[in-house]
SEZAKE-388562 format. One line per 2 residues: number of its first residue (from 1); their letters; for each residue x, y, z of C-alpha. Coordinates in steps of 0.001 Angstrom, whole numbers, plus 500000, padded with zeros to 6 digits. Example, Ala and Ser with C-alpha at 12.3 -4.5 7.8 and 13.67 -1.06 7.14 Angstrom:
! residues 2
1) AS) 512300,495500,507800; 513670,498940,507140
***
This chain:
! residues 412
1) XX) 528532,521793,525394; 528419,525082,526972
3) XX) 525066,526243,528704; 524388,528890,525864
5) XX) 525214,526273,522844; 521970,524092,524670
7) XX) 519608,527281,524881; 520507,527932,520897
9) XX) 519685,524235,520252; 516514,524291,521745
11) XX) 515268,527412,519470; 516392,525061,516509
13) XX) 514335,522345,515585; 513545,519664,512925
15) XX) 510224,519503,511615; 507797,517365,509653
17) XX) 503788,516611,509390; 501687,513952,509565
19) XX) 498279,514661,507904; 497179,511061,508830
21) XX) 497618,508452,511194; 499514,506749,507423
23) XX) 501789,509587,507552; 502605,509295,511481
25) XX) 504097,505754,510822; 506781,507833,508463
27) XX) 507092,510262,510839; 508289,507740,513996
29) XX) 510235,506331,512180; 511994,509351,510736
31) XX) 512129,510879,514377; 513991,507612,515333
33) XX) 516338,507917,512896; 517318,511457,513826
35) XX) 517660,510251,517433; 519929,507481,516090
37) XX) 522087,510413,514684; 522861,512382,517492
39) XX) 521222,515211,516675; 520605,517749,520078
41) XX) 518318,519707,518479; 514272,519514,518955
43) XX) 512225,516892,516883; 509207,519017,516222
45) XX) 505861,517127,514481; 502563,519249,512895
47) XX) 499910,517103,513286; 496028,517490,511629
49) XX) 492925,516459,513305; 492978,513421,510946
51) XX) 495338,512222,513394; 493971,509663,516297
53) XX) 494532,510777,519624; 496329,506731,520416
55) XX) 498849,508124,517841; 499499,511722,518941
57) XX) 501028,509814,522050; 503330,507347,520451
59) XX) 504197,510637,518798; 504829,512648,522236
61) XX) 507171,509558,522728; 509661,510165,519840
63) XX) 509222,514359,519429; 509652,517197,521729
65) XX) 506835,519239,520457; 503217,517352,518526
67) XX) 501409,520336,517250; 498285,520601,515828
69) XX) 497715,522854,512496; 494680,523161,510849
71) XX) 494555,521853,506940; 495730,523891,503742
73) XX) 494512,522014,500430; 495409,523913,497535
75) XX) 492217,522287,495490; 494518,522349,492285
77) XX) 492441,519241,490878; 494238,519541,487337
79) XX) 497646,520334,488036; 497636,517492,490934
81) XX) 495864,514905,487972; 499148,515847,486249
83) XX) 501036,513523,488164; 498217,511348,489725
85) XX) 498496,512802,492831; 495487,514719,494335
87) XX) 496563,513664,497656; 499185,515726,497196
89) XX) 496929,518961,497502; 497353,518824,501308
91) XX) 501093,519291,501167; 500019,522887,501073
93) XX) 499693,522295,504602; 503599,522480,504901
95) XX) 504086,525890,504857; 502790,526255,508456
97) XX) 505785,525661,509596; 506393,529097,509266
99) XX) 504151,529615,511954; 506433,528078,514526
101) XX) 508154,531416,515839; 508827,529464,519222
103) XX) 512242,528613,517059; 514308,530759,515299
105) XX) 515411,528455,512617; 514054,525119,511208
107) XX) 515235,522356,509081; 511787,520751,507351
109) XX) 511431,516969,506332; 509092,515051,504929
111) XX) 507481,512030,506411; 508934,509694,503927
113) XX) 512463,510823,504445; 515226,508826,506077
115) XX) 518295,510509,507839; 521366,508046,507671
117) XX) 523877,510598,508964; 524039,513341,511348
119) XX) 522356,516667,509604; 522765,519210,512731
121) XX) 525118,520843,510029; 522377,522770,508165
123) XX) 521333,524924,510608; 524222,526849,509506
125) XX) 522358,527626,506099; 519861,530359,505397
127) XX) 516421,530677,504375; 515727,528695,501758
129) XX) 518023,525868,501159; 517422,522995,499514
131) XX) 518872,520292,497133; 518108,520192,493536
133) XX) 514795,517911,492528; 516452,514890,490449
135) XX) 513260,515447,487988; 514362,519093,487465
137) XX) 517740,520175,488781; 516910,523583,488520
139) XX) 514070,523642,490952; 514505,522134,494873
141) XX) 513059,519492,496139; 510870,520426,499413
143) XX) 511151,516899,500910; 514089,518767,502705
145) XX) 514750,522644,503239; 516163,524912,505517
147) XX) 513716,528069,507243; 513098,530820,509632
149) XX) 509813,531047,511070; 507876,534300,510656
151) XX) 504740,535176,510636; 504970,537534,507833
153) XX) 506777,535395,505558; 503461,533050,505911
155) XX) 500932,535279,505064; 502966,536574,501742
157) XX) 502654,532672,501111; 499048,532479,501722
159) XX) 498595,535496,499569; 500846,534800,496715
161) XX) 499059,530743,496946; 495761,532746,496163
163) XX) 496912,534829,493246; 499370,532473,491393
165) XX) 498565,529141,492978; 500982,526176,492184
167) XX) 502113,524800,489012; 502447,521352,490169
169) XX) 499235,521743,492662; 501225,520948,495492
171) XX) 503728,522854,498111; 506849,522355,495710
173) XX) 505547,524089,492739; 504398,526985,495249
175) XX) 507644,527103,496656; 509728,527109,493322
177) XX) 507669,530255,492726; 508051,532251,495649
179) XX) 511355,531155,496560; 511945,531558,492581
181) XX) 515978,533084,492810; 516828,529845,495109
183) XX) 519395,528512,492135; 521434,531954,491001
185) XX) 521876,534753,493819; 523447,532726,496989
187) XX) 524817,529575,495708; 525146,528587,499628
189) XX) 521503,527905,499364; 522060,524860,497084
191) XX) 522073,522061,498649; 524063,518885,497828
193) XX) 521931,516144,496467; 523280,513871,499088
195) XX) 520578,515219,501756; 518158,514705,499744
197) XX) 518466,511178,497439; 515419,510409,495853
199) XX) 514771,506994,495562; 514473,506984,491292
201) XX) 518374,508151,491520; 519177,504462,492013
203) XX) 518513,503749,489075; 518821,507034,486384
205) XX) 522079,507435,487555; 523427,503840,489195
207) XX) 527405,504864,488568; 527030,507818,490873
209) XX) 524982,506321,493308; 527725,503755,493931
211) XX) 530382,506567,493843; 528627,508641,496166
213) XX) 527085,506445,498640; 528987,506513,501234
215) XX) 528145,509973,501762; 524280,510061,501377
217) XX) 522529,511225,504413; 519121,511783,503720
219) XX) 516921,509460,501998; 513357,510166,500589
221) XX) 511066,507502,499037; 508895,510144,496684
223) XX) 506189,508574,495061; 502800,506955,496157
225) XX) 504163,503587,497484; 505835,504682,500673
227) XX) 507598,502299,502746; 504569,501376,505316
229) XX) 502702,500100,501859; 504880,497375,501531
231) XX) 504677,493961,503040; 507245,492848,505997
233) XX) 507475,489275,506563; 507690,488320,510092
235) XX) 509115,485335,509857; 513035,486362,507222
237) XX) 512535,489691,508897; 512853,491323,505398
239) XX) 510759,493979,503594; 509213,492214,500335
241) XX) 508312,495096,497914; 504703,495249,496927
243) XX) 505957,496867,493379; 508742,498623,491852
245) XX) 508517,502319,492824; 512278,502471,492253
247) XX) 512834,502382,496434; 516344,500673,496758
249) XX) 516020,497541,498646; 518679,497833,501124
251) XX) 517100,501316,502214; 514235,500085,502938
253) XX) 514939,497411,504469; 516899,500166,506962
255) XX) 513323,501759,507310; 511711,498987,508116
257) XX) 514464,497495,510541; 513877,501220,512764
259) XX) 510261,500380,512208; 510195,496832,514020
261) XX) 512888,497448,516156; 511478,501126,517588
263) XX) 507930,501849,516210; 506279,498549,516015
265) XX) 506839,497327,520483; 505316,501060,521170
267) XX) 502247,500592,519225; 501487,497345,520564
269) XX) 502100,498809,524219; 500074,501496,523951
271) XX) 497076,500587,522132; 494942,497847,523152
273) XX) 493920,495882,519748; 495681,494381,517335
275) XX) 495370,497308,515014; 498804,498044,516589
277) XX) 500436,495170,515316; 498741,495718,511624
279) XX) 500248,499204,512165; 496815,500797,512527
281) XX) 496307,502927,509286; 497431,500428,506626
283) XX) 501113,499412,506853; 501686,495866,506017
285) XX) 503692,492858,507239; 503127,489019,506470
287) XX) 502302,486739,509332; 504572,484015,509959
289) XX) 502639,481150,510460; 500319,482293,512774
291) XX) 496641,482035,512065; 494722,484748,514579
293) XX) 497513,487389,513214; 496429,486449,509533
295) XX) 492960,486828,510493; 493963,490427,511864
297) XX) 495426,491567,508784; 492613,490799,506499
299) XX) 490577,492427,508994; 492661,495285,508799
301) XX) 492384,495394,505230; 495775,493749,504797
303) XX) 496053,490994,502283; 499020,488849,500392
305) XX) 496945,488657,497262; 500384,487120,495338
307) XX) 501123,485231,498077; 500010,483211,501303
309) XX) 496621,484537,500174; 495959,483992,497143
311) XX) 492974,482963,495290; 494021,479424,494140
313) XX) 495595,478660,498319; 491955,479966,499621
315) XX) 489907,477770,497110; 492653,474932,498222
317) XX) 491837,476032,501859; 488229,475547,501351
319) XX) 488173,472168,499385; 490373,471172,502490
321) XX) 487753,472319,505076; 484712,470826,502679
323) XX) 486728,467496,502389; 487402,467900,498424
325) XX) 489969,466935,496825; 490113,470200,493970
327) XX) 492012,468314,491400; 489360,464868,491909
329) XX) 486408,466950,491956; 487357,469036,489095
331) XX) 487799,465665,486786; 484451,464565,487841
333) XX) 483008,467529,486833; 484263,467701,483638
335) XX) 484552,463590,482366; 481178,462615,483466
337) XX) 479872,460196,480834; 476458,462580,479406
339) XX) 478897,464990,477720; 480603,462392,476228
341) XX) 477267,461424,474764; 476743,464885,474232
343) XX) 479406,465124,471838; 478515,462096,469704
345) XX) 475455,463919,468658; 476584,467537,468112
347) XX) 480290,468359,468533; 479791,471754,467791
349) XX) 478091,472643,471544; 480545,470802,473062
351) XX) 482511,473679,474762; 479768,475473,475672
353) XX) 477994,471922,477675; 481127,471547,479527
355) XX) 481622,474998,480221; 477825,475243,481901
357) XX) 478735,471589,483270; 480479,472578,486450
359) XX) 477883,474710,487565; 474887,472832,486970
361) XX) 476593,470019,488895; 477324,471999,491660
363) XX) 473520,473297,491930; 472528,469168,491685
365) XX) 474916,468463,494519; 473295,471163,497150
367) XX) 469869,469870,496536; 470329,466336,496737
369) XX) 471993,464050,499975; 475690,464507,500488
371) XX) 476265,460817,499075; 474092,461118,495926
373) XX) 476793,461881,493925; 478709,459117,494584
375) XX) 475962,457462,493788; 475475,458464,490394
377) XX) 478945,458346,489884; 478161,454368,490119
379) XX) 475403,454143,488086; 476397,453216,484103
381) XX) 476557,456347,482197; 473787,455779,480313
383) XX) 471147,454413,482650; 468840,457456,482556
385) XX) 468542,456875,478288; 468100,453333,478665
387) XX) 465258,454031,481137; 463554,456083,478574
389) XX) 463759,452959,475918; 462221,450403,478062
391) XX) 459370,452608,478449; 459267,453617,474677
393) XX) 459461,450011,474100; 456491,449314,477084
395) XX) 454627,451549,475077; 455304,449847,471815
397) XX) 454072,446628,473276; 450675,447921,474229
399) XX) 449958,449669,470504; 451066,446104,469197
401) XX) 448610,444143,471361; 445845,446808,470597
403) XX) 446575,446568,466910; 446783,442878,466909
405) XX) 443101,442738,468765; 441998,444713,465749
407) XX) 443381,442526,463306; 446342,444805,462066
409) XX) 450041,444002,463164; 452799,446775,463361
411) XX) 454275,448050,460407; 457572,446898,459436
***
């Protein structure tokens, strides 16, 4: 490569943002898969002040250029509860890229995107190219677009943002609007669909996914479950999926491979806490085995409430610790011997005895000595009653001899 072709390179860069340290774990991970491609153009990142300074160096790592931009949030609470995504009001944010004029031309991708194949290709297109959006072919998607920088271009954004706003609330229905002849005068500026795949296209159109796979070079996981919301499981390696936002398995399962294998051994070297390993702003992977990196995760907020951790293992856990046996105690509870009685003498508040039961025992149990329960476990079921009759009797006894001194005897 000539000495020219480098200096064009370097005044052509690809760019993303990271509003949050959440959005930073997409963006390493999308920076290392556009170093895995061979691209020799500059990995540019915007970042916000939401983003920790521990961060903005793992960041200076992976991208030429971390720059800081100040927040656009187009406040669109309606259009944004449209699709249940007010978070989405920040994406305004975005168009700040047109405020890097240290480049003459910029290819823009989201955080959640994945780049499978080398892209270096489209900076050969104009301002603005894009693929189609999957939900509505005849708007782009902005996951992934092509740009020229200019300061002038930004400000007719800011100013037709004020006066028209967005009709989805976010930076796509903004740039649908401005950009509005994108589909019909230079067809050039249609992108194929292949650099930008969203993830539902798995499964709307399967056939044509398998047809066209081998050609797919950008992938983007749209929706609110991004890939870092999942759960990894340290010990198969493998990505279990928390839901089913439509994200094709062996995707991520590519994401998260770049993740452990690039993101995950920088964290843990540069920051001095576990919160590295728990991927500090709320991705997720499963423990294997180990108990102190459990306890991390639930610290962090990060818990396997269908699995390792949930509610029923805990209790088990507990019982365990108490020396219980859950399935014992639980018998106990509900076969002691008075709500048999109970139930000779009125069926009918049977359910709601045994139901209160447990609860009441439990409350006898704390105030009395640990082995009192055994011991009236022992004791024949209906002791307590047959104390009561031996007094009732006692007192029988005494009105007899008292009626006998006065000459009457009991009645009969």
């Amino acid at each position: 490569m000539s000495l020219q072709e480098t200096e064009v390179h370097k005044k052509q860069a690809f760019v993303t943002l990271a509003t949050n340290d959440s959005y930073v774990l997409g963006s390493l991970v999308l920076g290392h898969s556009l170093r895995r491609t061979g691209t020799r153009r500059s990995l540019c990142v915007m970042v916000t002040s939401s983003v920790s300074s521990t961060l903005r160096k793992t960041l200076q790592d992976v991208f030429d250029h971390v720059i800081e931009v100040d927040v656009l949030d187009s406040g669109d609470v309606t259009r944004l509860a449209l699709m249940n995504r007010p978070d989405l009001g920040l994406t305004f944010t975005k168009i700040r890229c047109w405020l890097l004029d240290q480049f003459e031309k910029c290819v823009f991708l989201d955080a959640d995107t994945l780049v499978l194949q080398n892209i270096d290709e489209l900076f050969d297109r104009e301002e603005l190219s894009a693929a189609p959006d999957a939900g509505w072919p005849d708007c782009f998607n902005s996951g992934v677009f092509v740009l020229r920088p200019c300061k002038e271009t930004y400000e007719k954004l800011v100013a037709f943002a004020l006066q028209y706003g967005s009709f989805d609330g976010g930076d796509q229905g903004l740039l649908n609007l401005y950009f509005k002849d994108w589909a019909t005068v230079d067809p050039s500026k249609r992108l194929p669909f292949t650099y930008n795949v969203v993830s539902q296209a798995f499964y709307s159109y399967l056939p044509a996914f398998m047809w066209f796979k081998k050609d797919i070079k950008v992938v983007h996981f749209i929706g609110a479950v991004k890939p870092w919301l999942h759960v990894y499981d340290r010990s198969t390696h493998r990505v279990q999926l928390q839901s089913d936002p439509g994200h094709n398995a062996a995707y991520l399962q590519m994401w998260w491979d770049i993740f452990m294998e690039e993101v995950e051994p920088r964290l843990a070297r540069q920051t001095p806490s576990r919160e590295a390993a728990n991927l500090v702003s709320g991705a997720s992977y499963t423990p294997g085995g180990d108990d102190s990196e459990r306890q991390f995760s639930w610290e962090e907020g990060q818990i396997d409430y269908l699995g390792r951790d949930a509610f029923t293992n805990i209790k088990d856990k507990l019982d365990h610790s108490l020396g219980k046996e859950p399935s014992k105690e639980e018998g106990h509870s509900h076969g002691k011997e008075p709500a048999k009685e109970k139930e000779a003498h009125s069926p009918g508040k049977e359910s709601k005895k045994e139901k209160d039961q447990p609860a009441k025992e439990s409350k006898k149990e704390k105030d009395q000595p640990a082995k009192e329960p055994r011991k009236e476990k022992d004791q024949p079921a209906k002791e307590p009653r047959k104390e009561k009759e031996d007094q009732s009797a006692g007192k029988e006894s005494s009105k007899a001899k008292e009626a006998h001194s006065q000459g009457k005897g009991p009645k009969k």
